[in-house]
C-alpha positions in Angstrom: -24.1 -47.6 -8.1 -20.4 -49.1 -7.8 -19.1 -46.8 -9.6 -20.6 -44.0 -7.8 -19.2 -45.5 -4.5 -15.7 -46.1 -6.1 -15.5 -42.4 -7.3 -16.9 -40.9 -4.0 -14.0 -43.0 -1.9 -11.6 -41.6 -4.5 -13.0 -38.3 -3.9 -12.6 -38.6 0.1 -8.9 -40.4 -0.3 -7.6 -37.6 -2.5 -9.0 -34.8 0.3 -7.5 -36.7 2.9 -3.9 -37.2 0.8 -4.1 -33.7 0.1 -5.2 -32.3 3.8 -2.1 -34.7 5.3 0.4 -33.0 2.4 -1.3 -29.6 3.8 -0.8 -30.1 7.1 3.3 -31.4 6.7 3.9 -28.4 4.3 2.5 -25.5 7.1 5.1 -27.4 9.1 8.0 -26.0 7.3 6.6 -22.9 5.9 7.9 -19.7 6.7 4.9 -17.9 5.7 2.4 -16.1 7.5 -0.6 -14.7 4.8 -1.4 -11.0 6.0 -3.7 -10.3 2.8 -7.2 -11.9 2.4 -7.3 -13.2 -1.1 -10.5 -11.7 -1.1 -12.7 -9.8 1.2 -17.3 -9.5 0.1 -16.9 -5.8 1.4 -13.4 -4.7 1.3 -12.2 -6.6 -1.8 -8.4 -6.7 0.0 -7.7 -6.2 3.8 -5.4 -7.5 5.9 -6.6 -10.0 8.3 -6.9 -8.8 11.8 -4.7 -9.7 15.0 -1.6 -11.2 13.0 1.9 -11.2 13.8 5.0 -11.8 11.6 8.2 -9.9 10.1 9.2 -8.3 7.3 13.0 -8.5 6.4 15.3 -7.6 4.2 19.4 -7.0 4.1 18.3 -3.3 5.2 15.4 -4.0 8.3 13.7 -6.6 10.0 10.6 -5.7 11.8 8.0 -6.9 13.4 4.3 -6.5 11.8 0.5 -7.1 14.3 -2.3 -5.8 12.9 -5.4 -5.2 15.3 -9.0 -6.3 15.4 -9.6 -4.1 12.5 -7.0 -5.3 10.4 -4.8 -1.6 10.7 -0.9 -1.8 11.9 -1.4 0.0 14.8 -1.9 -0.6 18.7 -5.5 1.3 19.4 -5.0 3.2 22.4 -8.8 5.0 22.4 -12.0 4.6 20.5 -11.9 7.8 19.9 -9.7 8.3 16.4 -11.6 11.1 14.4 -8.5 11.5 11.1 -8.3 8.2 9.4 -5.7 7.8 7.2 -5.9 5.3 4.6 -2.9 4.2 1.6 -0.3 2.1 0.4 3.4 0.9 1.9 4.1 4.0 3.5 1.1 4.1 5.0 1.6 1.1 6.6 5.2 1.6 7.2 6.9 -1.1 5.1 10.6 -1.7 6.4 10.2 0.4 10.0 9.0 -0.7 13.2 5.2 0.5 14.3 6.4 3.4 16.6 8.6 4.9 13.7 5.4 5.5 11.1 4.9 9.1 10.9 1.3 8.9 11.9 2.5 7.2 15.4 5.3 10.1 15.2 2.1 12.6 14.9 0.0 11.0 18.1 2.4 11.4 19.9 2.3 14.9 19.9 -1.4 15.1 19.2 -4.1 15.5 21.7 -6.2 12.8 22.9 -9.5 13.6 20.9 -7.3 14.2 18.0 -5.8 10.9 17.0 -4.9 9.4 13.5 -6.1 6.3 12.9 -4.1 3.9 10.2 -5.3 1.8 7.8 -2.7 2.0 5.4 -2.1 -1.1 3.7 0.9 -2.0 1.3 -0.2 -2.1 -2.5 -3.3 -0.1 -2.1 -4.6 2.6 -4.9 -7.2 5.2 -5.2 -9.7 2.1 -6.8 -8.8 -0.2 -3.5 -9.1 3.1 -0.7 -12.7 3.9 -2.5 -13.8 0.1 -1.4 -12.2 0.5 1.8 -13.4 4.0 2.5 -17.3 2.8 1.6 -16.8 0.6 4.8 -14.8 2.4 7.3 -17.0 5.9 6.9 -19.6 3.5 8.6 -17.2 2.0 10.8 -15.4 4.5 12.1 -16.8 7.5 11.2 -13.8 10.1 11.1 -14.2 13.7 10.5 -11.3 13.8 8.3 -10.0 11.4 5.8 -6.5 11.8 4.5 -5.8 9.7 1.3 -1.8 9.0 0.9 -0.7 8.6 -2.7 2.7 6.9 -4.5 3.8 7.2 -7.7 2.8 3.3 -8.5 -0.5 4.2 -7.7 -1.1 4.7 -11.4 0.0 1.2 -12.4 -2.1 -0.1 -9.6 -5.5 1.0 -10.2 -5.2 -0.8 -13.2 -4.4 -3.8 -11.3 -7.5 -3.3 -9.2 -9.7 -2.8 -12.1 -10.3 -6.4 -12.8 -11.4 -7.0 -9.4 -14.2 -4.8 -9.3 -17.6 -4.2 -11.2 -20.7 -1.9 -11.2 -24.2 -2.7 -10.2 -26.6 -0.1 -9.5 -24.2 3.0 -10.9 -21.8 1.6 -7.7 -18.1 0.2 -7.8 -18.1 -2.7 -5.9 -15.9 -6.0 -5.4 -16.4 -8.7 -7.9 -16.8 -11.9 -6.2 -15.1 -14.8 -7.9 -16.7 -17.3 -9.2 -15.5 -20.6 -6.9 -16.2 -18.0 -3.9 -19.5 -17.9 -5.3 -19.8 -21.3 -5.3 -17.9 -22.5 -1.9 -18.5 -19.1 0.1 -15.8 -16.9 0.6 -14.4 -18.3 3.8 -13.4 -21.9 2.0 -12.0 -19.8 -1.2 -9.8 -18.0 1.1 -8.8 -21.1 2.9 -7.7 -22.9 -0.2 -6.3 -19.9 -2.0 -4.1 -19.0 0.8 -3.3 -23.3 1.5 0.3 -23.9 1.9 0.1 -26.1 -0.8 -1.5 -23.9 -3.6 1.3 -21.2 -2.7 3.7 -23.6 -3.3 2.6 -24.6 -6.2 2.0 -21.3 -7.9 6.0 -20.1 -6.4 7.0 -23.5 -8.1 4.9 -22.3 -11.6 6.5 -18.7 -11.6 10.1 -20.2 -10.9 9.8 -22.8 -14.1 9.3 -19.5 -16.1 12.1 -17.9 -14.4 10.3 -15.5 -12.0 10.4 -15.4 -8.2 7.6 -14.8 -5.7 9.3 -13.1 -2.9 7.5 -13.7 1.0 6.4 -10.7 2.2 5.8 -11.9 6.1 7.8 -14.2 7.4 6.7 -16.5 10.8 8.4 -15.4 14.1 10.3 -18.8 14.2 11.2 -18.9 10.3 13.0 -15.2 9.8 16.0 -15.3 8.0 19.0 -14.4 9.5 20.2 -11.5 7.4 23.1 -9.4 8.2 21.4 -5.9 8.7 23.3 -3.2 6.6 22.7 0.5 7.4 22.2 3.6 5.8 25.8 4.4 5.0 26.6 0.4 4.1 23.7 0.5 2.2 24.6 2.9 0.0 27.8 1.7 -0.6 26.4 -1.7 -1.7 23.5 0.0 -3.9 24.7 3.3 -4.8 23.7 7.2 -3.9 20.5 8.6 -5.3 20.6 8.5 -9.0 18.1 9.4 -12.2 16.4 6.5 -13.6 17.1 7.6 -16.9 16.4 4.6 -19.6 16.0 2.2 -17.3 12.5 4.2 -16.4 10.7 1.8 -18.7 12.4 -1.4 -17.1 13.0 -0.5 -13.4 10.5 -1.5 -10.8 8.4 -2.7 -13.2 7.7 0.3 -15.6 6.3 1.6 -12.3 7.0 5.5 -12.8 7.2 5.3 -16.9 5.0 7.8 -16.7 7.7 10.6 -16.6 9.0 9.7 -19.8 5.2 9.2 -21.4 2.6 10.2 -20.1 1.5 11.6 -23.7 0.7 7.8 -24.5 -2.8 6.4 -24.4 -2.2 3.8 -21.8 -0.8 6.5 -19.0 -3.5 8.9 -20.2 -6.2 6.5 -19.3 -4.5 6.1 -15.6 -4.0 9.3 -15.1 -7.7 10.1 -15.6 -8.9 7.0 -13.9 -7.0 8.3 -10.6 -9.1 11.5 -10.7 -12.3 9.3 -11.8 -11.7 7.5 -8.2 -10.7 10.6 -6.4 -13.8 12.1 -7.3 -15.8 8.9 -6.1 -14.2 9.6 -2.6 -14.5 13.3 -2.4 -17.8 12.8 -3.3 -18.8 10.0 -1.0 -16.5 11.9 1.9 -18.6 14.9 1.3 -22.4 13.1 1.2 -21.2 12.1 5.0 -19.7 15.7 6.0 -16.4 14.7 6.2 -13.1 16.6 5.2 -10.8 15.2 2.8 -7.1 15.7 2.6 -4.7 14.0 0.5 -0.7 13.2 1.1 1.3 12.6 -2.5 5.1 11.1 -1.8 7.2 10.6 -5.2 9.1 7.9 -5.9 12.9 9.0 -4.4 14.8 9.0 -7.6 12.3 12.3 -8.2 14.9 14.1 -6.1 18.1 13.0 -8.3 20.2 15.0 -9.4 18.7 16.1 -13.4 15.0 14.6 -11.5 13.9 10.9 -12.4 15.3 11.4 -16.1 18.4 13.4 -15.6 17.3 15.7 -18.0 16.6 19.3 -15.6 19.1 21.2 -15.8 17.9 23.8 -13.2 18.1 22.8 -9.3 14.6 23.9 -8.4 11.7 22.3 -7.2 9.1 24.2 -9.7 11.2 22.7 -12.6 11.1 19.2 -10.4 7.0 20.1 -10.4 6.6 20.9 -14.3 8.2 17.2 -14.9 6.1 15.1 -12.6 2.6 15.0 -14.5 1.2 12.9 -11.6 2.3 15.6 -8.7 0.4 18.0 -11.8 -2.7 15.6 -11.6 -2.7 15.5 -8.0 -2.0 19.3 -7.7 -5.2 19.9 -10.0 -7.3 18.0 -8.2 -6.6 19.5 -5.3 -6.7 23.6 -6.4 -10.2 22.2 -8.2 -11.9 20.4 -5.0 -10.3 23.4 -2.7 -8.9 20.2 -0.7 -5.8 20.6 1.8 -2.8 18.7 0.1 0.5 17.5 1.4 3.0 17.4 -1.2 6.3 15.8 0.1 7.8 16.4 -3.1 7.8 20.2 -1.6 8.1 19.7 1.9 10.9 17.3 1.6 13.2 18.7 -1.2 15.2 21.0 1.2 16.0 17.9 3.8 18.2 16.0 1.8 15.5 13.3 0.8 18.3 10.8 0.1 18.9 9.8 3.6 14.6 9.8 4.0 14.5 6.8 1.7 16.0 3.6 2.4 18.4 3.3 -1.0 17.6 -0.5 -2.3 13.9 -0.8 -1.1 12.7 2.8 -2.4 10.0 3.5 0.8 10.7 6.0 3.6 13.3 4.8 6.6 13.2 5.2 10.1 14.4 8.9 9.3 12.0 9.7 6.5 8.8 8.9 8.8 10.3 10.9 11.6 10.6 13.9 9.3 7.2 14.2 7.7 5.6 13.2 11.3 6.8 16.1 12.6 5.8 18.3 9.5 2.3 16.6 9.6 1.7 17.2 13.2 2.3 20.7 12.7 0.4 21.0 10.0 -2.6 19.4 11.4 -2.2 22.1 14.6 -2.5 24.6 12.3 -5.2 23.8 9.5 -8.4 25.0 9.5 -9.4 21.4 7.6 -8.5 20.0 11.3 -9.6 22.4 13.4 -12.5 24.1 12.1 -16.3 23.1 13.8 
């Protein structure tokens, strides 16, 4: 019985140790957590009504999300195109009125609104989850689905947080949320302390966890470069070349390989997952569309590998064998697509991408705003009964 005393005091001392460590650390960090480490319905979300900024040597803006978790001020109730995707979605590196879909409501009628919920590192695997939820939510009448060229890499990334029951993809809870409920595994995950610990971890192997949001009264002060300086510090557009399988990860090896098992697999895995939305966007009436934006160095001189001789975007095209996947999804479902790769190539693309960070600019969301908005005026996907 003493000993079960002794060890339940330890128990309470080491919580109270580690809750006074907790609460010194927030002090000082710099870190606001946007992400939920894990969500029962939506696997990942952003939480809702927080504030902080994102900042680099090329912008520094301010990010709030609303009560549903979107980056965008909700002017109406009354949104009926919801657009869901990654980073550009969301509008990594710009401020909130620059994204292209605030660019589009702006010249949009009232009762024809986009509504956001783009979300940085999403996929086709995460926007299915997502999608499951918000149809019920919000119940749009068209859903546009914006793909990158990482999304490949990142469904497999997603993979391992999901599982089937009942013929159904669904989130797969962890274990210790199991145990503890969801809101406590959250809470500890996303501790000052456990962050810590794991940035300390990757740096003894020689890695770097970069903060994506930083607190209001922690940003950096940065010297803010533009375009032009920009440039000059990292250097014009340019092919990937060999660097493909190296640079940002291995993110777009697919150009050089998609003949190889493992980017065969992704590539059909992305139409697996398109098919579940069309499918479940079709059981509730709703009209898809889908948005595809390459990676920029796509539009380099020679394409992504240097090796096209011929100027022209069809010879751009028959290199990309995810704009090909895409593009066949899209002839075979009889679905309105966007392809920037098309729309873009004749605006000089270089100045629509910011030239270290890789994801549209101020100027890039202003351009395809305006070519969305017109688009939407004129399809029959948006303005057929």
């Amino acid at each position: 019985m003493k000993i079960f005393k002794k060890l339940v005091l330890y128990f309470v001392l080491i919580l109270f140790y580690i809750s006074i460590a907790e609460f010194i650390l927030r002090l000082f960090d710099p870190e606001v957590v946007f992400v939920k480490s894990f969500d029962d319905d939506l696997l990942f979300s952003m939480y809702p009504n927080k504030s902080g900024y994102v900042v680099s040597d090329e912008y520094k803006v301010l990010v709030e999300t609303n009560n549903f978790g979107g980056r965008q001020k909700l002017t109406s109730d009354n949104y009926p195109v919801l657009l869901v995707g990654d980073s550009f979605s969301e509008g990594w590196g710009v401020e909130e009125n620059e994204v292209f879909t605030e660019i589009a409501n702006k010249e949009l009628p009232k009762d024809k609104k986009i509504r956001n919920m783009g979300v940085h590192g999403s996929s086709p695997s995460l926007m299915y989850i997502h999608l499951k939820e918000y149809v019920k939510k919000f119940r749009p009448e068209v859903v546009y689905i914006q793909l990158f060229d990482n999304d490949l890499d990142d469904i497999d990334k997603f993979e391992i947080f999901l599982e089937e029951k009942d013929g159904i993809r669904i989130p797969k809870k962890p274990l210790l949320a199991k145990i503890f409920s969801t809101p406590l595994y959250n809470f500890v995950k996303e501790s000052t302390t456990i962050r810590l610990i794991k940035r300390s971890l990757k740096f003894a192997k020689g890695g770097t966890e970069p903060i994506l949001y930083y607190k209001e009264n922690r940003v950096p002060d940065v010297k803010l470069l533009n375009h032009q300086e920009s440039l000059q510090k990292y250097g014009r557009l340019t092919p990937l070349s060999e660097s493909i399988q190296t640079k940002y990860n291995g993110q777009f090896e697919f150009y050089a390989s998609a003949e190889t098992q493992i980017w065969k697999d992704r590539l059909e895995k992305e139409i697996y997952y398109l098919d579940l939305i069309f499918d479940l966007l079709t059981e509730n009436n709703i009209k898809m569309g889908i948005i595809y934006i390459p990676a920029k160095e796509f539009f380099a001189k020679g394409g992504i590998l240097g090796d096209i001789k011929s100027h022209e975007i069809k010879a751009y095209e028959q290199k990309n064998p995810h704009l090909k996947n895409i593009q066949s999804f899209c002839e075979m479902k009889f679905i309105d697509c966007l392809m920037t790769s098309r729309l873009l190539w004749n605006v000089n693309p270089e100045n629509l991408y910011f030239p270290y960070d890789a994801h549209w600019n101020g100027e890039g969301h202003k351009v395809f705003g305006k070519i969305f908005v017109q688009h939407l005026q004129k399809s029959p996907l948006f303005n057929s009964n």
